[in-house]
PyMOL Python script that loads the backbone (N, CA, C, O; Angstrom):
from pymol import cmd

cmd.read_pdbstr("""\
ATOM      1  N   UNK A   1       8.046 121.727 261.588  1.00  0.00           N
ATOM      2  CA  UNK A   1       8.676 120.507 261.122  1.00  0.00           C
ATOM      3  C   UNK A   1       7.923 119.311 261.699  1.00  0.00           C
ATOM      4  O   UNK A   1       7.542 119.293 262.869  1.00  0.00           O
ATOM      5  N   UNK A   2       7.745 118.423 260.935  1.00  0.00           N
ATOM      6  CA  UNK A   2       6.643 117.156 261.173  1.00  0.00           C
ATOM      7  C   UNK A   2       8.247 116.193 261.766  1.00  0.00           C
ATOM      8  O   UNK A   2       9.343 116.440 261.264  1.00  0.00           O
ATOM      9  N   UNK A   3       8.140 115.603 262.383  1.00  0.00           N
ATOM     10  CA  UNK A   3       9.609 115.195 263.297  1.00  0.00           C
ATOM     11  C   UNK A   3       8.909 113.181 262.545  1.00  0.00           C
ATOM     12  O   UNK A   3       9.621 112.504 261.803  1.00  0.00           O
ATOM     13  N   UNK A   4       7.852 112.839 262.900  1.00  0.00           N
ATOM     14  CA  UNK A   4       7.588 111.888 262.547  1.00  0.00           C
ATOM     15  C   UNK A   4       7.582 111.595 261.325  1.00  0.00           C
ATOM     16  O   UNK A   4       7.916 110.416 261.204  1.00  0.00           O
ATOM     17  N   UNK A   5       7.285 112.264 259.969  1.00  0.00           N
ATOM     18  CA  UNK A   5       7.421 112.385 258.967  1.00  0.00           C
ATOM     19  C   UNK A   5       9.344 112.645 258.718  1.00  0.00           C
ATOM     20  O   UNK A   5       9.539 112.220 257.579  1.00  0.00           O
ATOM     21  N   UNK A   6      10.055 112.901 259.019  1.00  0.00           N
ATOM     22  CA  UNK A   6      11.548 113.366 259.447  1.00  0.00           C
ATOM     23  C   UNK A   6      12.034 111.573 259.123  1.00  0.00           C
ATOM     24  O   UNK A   6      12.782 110.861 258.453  1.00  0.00           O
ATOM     25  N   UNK A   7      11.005 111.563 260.129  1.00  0.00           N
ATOM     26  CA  UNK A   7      11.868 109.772 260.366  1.00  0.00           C
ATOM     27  C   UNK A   7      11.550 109.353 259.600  1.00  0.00           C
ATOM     28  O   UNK A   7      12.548 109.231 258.890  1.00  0.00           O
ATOM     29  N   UNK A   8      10.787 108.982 259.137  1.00  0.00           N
ATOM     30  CA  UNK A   8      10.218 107.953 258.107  1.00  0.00           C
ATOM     31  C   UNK A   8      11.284 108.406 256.804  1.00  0.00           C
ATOM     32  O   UNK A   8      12.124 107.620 256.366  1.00  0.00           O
ATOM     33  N   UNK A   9      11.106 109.750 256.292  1.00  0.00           N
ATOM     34  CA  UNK A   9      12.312 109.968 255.297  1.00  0.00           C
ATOM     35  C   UNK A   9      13.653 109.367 255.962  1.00  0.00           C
ATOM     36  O   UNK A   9      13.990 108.218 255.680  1.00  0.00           O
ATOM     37  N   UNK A  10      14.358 110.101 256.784  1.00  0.00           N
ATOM     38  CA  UNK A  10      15.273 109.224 257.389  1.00  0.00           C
ATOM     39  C   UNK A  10      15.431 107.758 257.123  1.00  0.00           C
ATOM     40  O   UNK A  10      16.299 107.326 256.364  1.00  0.00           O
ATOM     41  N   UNK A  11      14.467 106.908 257.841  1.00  0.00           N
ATOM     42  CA  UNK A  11      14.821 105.534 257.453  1.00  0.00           C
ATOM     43  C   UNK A  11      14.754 104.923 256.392  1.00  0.00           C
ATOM     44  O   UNK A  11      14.912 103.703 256.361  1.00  0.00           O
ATOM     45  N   UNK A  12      14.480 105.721 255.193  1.00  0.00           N
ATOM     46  CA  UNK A  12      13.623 105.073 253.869  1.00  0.00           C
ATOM     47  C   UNK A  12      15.425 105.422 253.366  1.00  0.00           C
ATOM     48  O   UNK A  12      16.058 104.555 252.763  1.00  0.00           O
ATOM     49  N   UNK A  13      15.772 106.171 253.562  1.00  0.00           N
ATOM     50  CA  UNK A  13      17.147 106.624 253.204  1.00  0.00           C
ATOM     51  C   UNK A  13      18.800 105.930 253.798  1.00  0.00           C
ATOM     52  O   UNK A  13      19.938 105.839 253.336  1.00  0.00           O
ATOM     53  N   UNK A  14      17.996 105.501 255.233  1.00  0.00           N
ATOM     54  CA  UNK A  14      18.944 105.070 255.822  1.00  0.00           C
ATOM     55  C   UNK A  14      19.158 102.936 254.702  1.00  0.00           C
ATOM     56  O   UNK A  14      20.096 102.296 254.226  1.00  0.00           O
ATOM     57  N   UNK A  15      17.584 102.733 254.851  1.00  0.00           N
ATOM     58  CA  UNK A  15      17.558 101.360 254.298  1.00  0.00           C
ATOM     59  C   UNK A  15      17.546 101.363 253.028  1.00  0.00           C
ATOM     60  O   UNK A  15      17.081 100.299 252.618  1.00  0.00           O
ATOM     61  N   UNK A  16      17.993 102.427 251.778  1.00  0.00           N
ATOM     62  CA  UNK A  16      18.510 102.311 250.779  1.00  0.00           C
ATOM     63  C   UNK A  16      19.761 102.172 250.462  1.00  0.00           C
ATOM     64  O   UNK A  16      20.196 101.619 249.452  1.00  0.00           O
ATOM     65  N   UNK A  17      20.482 102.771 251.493  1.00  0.00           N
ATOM     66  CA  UNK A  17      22.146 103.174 251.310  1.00  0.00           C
ATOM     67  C   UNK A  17      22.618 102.193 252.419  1.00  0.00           C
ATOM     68  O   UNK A  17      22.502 102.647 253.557  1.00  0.00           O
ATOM     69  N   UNK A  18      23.145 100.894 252.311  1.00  0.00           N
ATOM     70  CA  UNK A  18      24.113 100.784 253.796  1.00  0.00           C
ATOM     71  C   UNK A  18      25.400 101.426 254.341  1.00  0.00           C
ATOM     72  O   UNK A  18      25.824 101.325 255.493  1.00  0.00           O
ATOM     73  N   UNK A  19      25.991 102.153 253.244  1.00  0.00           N
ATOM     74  CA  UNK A  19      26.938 103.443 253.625  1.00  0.00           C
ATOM     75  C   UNK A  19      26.318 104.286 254.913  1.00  0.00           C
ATOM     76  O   UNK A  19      26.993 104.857 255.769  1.00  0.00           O
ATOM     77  N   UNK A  20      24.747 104.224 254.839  1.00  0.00           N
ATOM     78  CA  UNK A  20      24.768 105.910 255.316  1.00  0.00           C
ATOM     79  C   UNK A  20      24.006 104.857 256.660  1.00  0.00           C
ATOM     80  O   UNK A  20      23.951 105.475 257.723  1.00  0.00           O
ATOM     81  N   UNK A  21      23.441 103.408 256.731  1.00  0.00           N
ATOM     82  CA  UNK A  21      23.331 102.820 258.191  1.00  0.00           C
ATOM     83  C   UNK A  21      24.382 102.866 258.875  1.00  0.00           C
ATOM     84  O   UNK A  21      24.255 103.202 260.052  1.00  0.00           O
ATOM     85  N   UNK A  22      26.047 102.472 258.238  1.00  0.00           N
ATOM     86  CA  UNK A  22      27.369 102.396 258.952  1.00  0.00           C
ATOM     87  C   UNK A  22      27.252 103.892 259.375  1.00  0.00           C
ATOM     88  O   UNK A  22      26.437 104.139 260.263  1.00  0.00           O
ATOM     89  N   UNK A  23      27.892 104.801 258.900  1.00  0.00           N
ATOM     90  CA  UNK A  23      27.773 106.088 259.386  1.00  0.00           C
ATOM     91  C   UNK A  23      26.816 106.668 260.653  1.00  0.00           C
ATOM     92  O   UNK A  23      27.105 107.342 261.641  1.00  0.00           O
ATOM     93  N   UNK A  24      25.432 106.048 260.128  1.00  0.00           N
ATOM     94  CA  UNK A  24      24.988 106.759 261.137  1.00  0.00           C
ATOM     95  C   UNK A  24      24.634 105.762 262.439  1.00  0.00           C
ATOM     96  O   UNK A  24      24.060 106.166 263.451  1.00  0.00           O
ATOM     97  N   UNK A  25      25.191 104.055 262.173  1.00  0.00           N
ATOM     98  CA  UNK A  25      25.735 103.777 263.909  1.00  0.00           C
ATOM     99  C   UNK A  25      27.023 104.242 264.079  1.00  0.00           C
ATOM    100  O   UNK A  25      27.593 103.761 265.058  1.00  0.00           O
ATOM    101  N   UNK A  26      27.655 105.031 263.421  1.00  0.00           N
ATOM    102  CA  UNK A  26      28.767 105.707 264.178  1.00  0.00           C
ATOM    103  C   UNK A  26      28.876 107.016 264.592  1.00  0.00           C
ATOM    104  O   UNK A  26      29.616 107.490 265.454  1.00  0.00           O
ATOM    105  N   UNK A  27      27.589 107.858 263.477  1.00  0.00           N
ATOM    106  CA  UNK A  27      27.919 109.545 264.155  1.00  0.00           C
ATOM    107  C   UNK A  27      26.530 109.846 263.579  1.00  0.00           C
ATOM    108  O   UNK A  27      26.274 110.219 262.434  1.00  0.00           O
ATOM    109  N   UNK A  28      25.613 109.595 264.670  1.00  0.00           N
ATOM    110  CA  UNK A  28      23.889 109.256 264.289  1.00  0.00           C
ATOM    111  C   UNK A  28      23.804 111.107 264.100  1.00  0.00           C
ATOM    112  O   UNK A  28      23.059 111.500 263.203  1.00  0.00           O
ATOM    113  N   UNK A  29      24.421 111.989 264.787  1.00  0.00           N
ATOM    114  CA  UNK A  29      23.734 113.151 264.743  1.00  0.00           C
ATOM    115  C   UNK A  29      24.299 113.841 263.293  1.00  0.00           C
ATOM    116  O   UNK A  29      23.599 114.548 262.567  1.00  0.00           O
ATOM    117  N   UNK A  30      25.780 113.465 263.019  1.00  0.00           N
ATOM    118  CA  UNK A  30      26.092 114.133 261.757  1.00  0.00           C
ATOM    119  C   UNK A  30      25.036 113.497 260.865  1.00  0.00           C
ATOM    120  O   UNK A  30      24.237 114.227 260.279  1.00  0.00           O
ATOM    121  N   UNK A  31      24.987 112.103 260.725  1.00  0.00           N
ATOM    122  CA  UNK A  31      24.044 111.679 259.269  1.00  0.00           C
ATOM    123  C   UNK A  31      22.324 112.646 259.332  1.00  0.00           C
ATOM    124  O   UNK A  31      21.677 113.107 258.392  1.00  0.00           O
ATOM    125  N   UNK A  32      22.050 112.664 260.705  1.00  0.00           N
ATOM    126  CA  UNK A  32      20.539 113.497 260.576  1.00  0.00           C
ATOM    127  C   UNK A  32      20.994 114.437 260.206  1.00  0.00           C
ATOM    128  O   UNK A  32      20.549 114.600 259.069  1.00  0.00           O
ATOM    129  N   UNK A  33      21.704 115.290 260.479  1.00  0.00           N
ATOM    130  CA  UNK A  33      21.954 116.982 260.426  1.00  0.00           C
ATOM    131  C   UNK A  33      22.027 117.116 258.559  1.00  0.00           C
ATOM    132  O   UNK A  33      21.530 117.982 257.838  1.00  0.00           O
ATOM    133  N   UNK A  34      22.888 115.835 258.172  1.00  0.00           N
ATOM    134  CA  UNK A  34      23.188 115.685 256.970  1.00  0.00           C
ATOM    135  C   UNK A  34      22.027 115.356 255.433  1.00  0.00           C
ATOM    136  O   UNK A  34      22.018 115.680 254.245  1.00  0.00           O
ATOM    137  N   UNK A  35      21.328 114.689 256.194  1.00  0.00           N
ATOM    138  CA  UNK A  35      20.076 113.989 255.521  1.00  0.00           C
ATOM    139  C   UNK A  35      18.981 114.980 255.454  1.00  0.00           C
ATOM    140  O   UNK A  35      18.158 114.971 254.539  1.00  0.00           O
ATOM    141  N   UNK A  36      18.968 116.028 256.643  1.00  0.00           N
ATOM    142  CA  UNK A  36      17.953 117.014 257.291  1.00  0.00           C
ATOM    143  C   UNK A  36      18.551 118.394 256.454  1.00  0.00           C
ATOM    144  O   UNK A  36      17.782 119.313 256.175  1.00  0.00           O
ATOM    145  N   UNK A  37      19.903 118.433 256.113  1.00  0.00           N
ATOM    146  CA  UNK A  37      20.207 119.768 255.305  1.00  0.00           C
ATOM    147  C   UNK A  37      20.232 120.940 256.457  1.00  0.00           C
ATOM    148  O   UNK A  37      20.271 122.113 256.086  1.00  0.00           O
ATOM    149  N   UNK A  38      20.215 120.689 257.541  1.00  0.00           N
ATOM    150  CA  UNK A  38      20.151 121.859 259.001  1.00  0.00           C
ATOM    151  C   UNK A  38      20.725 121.202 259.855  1.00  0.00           C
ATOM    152  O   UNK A  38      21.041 120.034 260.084  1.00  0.00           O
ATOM    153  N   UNK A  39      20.811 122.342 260.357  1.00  0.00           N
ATOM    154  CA  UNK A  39      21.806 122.129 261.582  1.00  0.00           C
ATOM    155  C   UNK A  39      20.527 122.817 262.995  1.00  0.00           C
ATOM    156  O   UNK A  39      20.176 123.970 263.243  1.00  0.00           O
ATOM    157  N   UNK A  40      20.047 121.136 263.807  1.00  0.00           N
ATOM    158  CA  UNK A  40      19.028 121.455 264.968  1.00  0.00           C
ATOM    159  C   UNK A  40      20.205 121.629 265.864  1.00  0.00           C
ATOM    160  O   UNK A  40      21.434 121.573 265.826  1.00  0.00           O
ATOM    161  N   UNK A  41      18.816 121.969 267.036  1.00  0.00           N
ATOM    162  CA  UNK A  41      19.281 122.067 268.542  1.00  0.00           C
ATOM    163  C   UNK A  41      19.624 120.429 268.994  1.00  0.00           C
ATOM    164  O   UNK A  41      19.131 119.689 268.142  1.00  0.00           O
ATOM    165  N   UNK A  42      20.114 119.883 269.756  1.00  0.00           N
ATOM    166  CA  UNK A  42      20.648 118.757 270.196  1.00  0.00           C
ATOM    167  C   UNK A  42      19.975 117.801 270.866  1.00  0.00           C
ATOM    168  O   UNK A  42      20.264 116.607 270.937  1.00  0.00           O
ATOM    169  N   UNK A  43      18.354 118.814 271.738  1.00  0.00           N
ATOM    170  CA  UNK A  43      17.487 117.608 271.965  1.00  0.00           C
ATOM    171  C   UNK A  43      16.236 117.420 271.007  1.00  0.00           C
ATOM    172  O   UNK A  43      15.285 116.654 271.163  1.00  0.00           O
ATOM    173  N   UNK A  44      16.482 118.322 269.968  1.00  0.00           N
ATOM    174  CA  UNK A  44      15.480 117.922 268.642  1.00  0.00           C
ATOM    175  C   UNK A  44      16.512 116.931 267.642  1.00  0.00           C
ATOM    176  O   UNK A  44      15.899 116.240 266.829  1.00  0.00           O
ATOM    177  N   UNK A  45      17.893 116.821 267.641  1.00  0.00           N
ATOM    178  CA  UNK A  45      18.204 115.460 266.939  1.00  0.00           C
ATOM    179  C   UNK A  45      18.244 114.824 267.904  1.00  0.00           C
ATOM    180  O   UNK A  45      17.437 113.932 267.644  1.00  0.00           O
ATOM    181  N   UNK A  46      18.744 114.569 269.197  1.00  0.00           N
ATOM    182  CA  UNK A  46      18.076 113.551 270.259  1.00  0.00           C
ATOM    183  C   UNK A  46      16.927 112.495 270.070  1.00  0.00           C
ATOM    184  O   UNK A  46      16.827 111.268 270.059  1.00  0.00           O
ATOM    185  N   UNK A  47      16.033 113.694 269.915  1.00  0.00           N
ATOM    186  CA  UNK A  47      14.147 113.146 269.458  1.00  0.00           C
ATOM    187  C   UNK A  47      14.171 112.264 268.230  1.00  0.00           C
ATOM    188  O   UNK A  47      13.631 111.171 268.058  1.00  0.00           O
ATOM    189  N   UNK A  48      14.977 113.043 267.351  1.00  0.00           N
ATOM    190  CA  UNK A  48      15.076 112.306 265.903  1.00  0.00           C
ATOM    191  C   UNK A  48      15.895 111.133 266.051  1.00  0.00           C
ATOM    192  O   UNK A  48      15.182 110.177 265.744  1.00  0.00           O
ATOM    193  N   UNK A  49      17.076 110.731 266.381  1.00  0.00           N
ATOM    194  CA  UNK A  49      17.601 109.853 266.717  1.00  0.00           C
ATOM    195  C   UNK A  49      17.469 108.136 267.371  1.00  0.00           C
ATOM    196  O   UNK A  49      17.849 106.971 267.251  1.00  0.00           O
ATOM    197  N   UNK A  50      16.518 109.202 268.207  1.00  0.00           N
ATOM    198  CA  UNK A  50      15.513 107.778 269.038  1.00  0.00           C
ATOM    199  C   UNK A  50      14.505 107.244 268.231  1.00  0.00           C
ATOM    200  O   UNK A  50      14.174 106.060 268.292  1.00  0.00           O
ATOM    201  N   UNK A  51      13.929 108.181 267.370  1.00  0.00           N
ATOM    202  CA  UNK A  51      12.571 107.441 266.737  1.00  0.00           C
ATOM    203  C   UNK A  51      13.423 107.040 265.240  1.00  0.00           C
ATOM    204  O   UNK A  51      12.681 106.508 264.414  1.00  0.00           O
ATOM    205  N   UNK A  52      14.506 107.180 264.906  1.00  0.00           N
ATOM    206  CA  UNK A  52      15.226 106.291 263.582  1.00  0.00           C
ATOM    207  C   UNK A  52      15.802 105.238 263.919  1.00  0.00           C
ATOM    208  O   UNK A  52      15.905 104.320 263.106  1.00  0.00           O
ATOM    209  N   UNK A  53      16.310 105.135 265.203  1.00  0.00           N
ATOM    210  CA  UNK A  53      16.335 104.439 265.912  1.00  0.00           C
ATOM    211  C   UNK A  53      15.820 102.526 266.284  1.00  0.00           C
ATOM    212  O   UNK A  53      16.297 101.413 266.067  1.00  0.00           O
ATOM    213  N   UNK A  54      14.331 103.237 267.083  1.00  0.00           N
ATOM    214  CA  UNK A  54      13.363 102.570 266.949  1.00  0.00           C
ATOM    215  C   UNK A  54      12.376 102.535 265.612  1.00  0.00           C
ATOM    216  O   UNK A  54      12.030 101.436 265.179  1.00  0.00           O
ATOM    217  N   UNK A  55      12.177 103.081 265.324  1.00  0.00           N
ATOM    218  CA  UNK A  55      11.730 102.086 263.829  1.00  0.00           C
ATOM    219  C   UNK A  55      13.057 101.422 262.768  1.00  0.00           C
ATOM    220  O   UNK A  55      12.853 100.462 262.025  1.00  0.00           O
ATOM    221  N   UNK A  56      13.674 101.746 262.814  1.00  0.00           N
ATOM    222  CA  UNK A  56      14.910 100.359 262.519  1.00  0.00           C
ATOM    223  C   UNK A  56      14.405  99.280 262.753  1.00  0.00           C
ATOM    224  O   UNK A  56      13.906  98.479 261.962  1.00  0.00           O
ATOM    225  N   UNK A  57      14.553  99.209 264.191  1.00  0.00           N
ATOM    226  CA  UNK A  57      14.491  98.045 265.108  1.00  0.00           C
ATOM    227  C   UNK A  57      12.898  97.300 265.148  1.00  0.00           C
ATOM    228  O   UNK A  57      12.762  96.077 265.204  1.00  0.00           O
ATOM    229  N   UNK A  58      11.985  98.068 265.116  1.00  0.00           N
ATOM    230  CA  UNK A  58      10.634  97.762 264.670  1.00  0.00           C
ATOM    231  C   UNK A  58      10.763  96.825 263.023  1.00  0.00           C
ATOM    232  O   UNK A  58      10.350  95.677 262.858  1.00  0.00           O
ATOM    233  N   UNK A  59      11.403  97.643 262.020  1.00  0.00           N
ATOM    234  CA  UNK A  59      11.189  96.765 260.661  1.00  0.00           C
ATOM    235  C   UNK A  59      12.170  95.875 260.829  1.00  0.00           C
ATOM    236  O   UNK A  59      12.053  94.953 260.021  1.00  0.00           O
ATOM    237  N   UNK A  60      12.925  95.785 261.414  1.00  0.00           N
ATOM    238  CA  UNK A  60      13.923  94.197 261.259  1.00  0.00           C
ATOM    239  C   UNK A  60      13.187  93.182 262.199  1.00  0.00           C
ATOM    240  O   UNK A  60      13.210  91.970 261.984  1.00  0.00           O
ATOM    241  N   UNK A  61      12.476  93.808 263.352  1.00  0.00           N
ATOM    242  CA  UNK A  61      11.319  92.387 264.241  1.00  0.00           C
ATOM    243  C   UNK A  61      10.472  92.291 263.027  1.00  0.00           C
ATOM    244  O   UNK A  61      10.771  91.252 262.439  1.00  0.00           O
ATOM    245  N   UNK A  62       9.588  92.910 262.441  1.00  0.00           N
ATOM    246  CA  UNK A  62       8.649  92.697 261.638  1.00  0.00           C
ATOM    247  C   UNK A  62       9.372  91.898 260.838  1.00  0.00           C
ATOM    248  O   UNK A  62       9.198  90.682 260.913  1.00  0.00           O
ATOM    249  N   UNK A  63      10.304  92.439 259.939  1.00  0.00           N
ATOM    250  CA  UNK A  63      10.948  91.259 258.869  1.00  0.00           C
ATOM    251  C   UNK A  63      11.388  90.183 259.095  1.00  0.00           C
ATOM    252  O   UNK A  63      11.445  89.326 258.213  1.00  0.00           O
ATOM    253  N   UNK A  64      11.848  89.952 260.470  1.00  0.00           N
ATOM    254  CA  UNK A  64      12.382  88.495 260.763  1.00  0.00           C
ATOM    255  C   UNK A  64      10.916  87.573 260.959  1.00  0.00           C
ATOM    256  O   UNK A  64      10.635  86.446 260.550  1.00  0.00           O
ATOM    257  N   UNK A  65      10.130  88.559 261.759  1.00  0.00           N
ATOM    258  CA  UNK A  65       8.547  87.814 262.409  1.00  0.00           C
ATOM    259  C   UNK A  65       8.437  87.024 260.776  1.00  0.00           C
ATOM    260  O   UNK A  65       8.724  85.851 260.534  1.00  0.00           O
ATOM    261  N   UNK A  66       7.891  88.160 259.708  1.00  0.00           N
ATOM    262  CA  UNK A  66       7.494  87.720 258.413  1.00  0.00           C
ATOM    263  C   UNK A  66       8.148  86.084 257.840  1.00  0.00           C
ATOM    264  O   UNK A  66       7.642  84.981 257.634  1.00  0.00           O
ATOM    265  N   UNK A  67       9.789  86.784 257.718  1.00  0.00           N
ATOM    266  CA  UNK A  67      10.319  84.888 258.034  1.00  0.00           C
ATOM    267  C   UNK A  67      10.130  84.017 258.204  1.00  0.00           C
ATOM    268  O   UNK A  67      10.000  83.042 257.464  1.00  0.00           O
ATOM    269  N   UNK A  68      10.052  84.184 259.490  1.00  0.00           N
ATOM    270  CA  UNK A  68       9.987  83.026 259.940  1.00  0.00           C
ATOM    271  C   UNK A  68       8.284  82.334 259.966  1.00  0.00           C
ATOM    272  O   UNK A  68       7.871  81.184 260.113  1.00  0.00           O
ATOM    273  N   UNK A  69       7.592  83.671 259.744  1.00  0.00           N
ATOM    274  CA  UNK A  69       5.773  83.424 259.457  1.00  0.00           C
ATOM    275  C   UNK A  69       6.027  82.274 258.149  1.00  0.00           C
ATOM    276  O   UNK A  69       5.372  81.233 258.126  1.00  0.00           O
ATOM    277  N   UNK A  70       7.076  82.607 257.054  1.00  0.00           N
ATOM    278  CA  UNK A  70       6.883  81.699 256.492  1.00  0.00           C
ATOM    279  C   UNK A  70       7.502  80.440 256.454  1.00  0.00           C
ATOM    280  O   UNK A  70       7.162  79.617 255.604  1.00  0.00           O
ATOM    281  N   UNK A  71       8.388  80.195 257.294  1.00  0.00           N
ATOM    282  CA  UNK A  71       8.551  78.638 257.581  1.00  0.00           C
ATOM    283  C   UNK A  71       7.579  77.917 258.044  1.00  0.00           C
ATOM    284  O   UNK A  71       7.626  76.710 257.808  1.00  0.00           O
ATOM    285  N   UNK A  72       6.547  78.411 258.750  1.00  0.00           N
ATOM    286  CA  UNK A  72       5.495  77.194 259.838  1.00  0.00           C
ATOM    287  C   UNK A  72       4.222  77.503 258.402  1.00  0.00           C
ATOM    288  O   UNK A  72       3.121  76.953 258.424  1.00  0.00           O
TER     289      UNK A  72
END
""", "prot")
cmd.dss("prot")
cmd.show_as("cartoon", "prot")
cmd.util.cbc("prot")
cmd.orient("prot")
């Protein structure tokens, strides 16, 4: 299993649906397990968790940076 490739599906899924962002800041391991169709061990959705996580948080700095790139 490509775990980095994981995420990227993950977030492409997470930032289509805002149903499934609410959900999964509330029960991050059901929405992977759910999105993933398996049921992992707990520090392989751990792993997954952190890196959907952080790239979230990576494309909303980038998108705000972009923003505000275009006000100045």
């Amino acid at each position: 299993m490509d775990i980095k490739e994981k995420i990227e599906n993950i977030v492409e899924e997470i930032k289509k649906d805002p149903s499934i962002m609410k959900d999964f800041e509330k029960e991050p391991v059901k929405v992977i397990e759910k999105l993933l169709g398996v049921d992992l061990p707990d520090d392989v959705v751990e792993k997954i968790i952190d890196g959907v996580k952080a790239k979230l948080t990576v494309d909303k700095v980038s998108d705000i940076a972009g923003a505000l790139k275009g006000l100045f």
